[in-house]
C-alpha positions in Angstrom: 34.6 51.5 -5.7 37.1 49.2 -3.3 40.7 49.9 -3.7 42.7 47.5 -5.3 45.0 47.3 -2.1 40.9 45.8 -0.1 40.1 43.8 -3.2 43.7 41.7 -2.7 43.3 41.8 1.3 39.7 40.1 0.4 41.1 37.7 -1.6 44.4 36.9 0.9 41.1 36.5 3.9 39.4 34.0 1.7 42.1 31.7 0.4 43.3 31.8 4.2 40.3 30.6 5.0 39.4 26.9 6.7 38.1 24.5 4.5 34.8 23.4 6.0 33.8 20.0 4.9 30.1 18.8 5.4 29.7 15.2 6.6 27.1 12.8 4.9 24.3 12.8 6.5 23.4 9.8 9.2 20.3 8.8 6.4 23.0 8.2 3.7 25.7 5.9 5.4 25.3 2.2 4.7 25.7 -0.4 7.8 28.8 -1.3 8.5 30.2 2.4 7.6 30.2 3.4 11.7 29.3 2.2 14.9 25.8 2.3 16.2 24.9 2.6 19.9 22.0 4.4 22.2 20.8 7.4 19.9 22.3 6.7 16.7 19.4 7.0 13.7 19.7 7.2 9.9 18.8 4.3 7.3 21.9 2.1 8.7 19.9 1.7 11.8 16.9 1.0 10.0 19.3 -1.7 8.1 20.3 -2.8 11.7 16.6 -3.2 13.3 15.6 -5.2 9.8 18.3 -7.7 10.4 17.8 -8.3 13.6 14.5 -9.4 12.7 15.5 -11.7 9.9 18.0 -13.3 12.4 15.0 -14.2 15.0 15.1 -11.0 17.2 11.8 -9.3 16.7 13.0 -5.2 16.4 10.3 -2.3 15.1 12.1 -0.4 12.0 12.0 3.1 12.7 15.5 4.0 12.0 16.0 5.3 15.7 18.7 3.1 18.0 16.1 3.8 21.2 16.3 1.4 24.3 14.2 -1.1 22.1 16.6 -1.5 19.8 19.6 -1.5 22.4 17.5 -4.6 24.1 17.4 -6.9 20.7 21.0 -6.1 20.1 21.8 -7.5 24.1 19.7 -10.0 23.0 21.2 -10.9 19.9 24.8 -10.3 21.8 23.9 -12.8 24.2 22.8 -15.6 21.5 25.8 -15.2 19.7 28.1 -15.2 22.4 29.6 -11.7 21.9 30.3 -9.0 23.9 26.8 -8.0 25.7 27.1 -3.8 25.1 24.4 -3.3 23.0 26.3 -1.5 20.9 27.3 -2.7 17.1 30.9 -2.0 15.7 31.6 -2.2 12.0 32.7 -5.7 13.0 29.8 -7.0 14.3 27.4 -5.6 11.6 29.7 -7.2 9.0 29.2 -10.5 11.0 25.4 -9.6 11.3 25.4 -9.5 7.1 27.2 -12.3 7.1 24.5 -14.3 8.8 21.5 -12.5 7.3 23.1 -13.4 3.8 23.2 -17.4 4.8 19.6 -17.1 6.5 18.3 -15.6 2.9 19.7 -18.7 1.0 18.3 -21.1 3.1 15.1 -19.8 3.5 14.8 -19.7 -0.4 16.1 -23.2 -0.3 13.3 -24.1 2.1 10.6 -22.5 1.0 8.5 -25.1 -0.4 5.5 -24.8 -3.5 2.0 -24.1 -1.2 -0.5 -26.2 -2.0 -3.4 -25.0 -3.0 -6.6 -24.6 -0.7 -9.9 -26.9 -1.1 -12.6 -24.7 -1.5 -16.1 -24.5 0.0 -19.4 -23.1 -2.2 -19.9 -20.1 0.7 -18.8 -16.6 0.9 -16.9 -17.3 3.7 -14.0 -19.6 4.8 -15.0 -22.3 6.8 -12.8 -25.3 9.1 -12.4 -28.6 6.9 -13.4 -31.8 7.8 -10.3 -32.3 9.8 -11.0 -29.5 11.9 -7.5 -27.8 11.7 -7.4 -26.8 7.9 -9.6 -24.0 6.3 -11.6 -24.6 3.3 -11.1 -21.4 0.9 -14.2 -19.6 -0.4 -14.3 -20.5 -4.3 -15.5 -16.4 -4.8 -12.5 -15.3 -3.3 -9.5 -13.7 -5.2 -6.5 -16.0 -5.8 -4.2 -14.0 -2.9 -6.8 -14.4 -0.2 -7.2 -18.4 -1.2 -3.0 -18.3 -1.8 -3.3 -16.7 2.3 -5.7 -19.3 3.8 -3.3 -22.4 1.7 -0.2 -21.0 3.3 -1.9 -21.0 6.9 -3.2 -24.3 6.6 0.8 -25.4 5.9 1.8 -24.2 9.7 -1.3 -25.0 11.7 -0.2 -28.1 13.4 2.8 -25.7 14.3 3.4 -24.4 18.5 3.5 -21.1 19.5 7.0 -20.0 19.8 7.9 -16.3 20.2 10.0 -15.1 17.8 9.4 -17.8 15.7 8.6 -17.2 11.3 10.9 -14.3 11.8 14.2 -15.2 11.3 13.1 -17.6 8.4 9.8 -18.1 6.7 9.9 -22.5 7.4 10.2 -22.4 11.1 9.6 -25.1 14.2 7.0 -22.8 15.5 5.3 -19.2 15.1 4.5 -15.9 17.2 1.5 -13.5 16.5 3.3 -11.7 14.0 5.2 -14.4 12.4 2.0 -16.5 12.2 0.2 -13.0 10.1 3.6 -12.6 8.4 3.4 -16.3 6.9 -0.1 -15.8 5.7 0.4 -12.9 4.1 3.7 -14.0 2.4 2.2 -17.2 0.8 -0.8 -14.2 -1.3 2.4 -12.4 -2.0 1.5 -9.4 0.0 4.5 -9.3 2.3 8.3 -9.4 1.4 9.5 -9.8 5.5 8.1 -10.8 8.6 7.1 -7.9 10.7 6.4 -7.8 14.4 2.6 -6.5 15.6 4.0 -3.3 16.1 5.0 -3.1 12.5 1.5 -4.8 11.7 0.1 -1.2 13.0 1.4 0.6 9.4 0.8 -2.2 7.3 -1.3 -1.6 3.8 -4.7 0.4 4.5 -6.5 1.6 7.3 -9.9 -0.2 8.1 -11.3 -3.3 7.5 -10.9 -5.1 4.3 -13.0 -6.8 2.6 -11.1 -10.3 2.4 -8.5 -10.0 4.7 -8.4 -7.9 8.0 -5.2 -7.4 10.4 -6.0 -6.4 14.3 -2.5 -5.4 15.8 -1.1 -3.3 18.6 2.1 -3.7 20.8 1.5 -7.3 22.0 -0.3 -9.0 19.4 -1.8 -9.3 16.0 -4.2 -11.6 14.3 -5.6 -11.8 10.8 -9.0 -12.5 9.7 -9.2 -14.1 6.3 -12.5 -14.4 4.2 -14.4 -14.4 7.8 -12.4 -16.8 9.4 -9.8 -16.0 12.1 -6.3 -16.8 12.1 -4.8 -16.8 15.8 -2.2 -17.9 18.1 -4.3 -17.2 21.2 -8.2 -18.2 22.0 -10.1 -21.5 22.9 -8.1 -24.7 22.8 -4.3 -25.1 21.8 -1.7 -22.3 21.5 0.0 -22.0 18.7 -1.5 -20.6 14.6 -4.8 -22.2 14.4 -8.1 -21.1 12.5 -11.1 -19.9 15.4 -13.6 -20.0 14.3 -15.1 -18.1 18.4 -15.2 -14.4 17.3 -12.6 -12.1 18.7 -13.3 -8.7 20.1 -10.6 -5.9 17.9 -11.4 -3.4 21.1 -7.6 -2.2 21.6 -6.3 -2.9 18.5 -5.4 -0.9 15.4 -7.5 -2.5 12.1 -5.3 -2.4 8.7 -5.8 -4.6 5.7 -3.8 -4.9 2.3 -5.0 -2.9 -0.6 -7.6 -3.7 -2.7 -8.8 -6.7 -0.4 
């Protein structure tokens, strides 16, 4: 049994002992809590590469500040005419929340009621009499025909990178932000994401109404048979093609349940 003379020297050792204190860990600080720069990572960088997007500078979520990430920040430095670092202080992400809070209000202040798609007797969608709008199959369930009514609203829209990422009613559309707005009018998608992102969205495979090919440069959607593209015979820009497309090189998702 210790002496009483090592049981007080154990307890004058541990009272004289440093106080260690463990920080939070990098997954639990909020933006705008520290500065991010080249290997930062935790869900304030994720916050970070999300609003980059909104604000119209394409950025895969991962949570990871990688060179990617240190490019759209440059690039979003350079449009705002601040100081090109790509690093973000506490100041600048309270500026970026600033501006991703104004680009949510207008874009709900802009986003307009879709109108709904006419319809055609067939299983599959088909162009329109014009040529430019689909024609909804009258089989199909109400997202896929809410899906083919929204991309009918933007197909007189160019092809503008980066564009239907920053907000949903845009001057023109990219890959991504041309799938994004498709699948936002069915309700299926809450942000734009970039093809990259496209790669984890909903369901491996092919669905059977709706079918996204994406990979790092591009993505495409094909909706009740009918494809949905910025690239392919004639003008440049979202457009219905109704030319097949091989999906050699690309990886094949589709939202659940369709």
């Amino acid at each position: 049994m210790p002496s009483r003379r090592a049981l007080l020297a154990c307890a004058t050792a541990l009272a004289a002992a440093p106080v260690i204190t463990v920080p939070a860990t990098a997954s639990a600080v909020p933006f705008g809590a520290r500065s991010l720069r080249l290997h930062s990572h935790g869900h304030d960088v994720r916050v970070l590469q999300s609003s980059l997007t909104r604000l119209g500078v394409p950025t895969t979520v991962d949570g990871q500040f990688g060179r990617g990430t240190r490019r759209s920040v440059r690039r979003y430095e350079r449009r705002e005419d601040l100081r090109v670092d790509g690093r973000v202080s506490r100041a600048q992400a309270r500026g970026m929340r600033r501006r991703v809070a104004v680009a949510r209000r207008v874009a709900a202040a802009d986003e307009p009621v879709t109108t709904p798609a006419a319809e055609t007797d067939g299983a599959r969608a088909v162009l329109g009499p014009d040529g430019r709008t689909a024609l909804a199959p009258a089989s199909a369930p109400q997202p896929v025909k809410d899906a083919i009514a929204a991309a009918n609203r933007i197909v007189d829209r160019p092809y503008r990178y980066g564009g239907g990422h920053g907000r949903w009613e845009d001057t023109g559309y990219d890959c991504s932000g041309t799938v994004s707005y498709a699948l936002h009018g069915a309700g299926l998608l809450d942000r734009s994401r970039d093809s990259t992102g496209f790669e984890s969205y909903g369901r491996k495979g092919r669905g059977e109404w709706i079918t996204i090919y994406a990979n790092s440069g591009h993505a495409y959607a094909v909706i009740a048979g009918l494809r949905l593209d910025t690239s392919g015979a004639g003008e440049s820009g979202p457009r219905w093609r109704p030319e097949p497309r091989s999906g050699s090189g690309y990886v094949v998702r589709h939202p659940a349940d369709l």
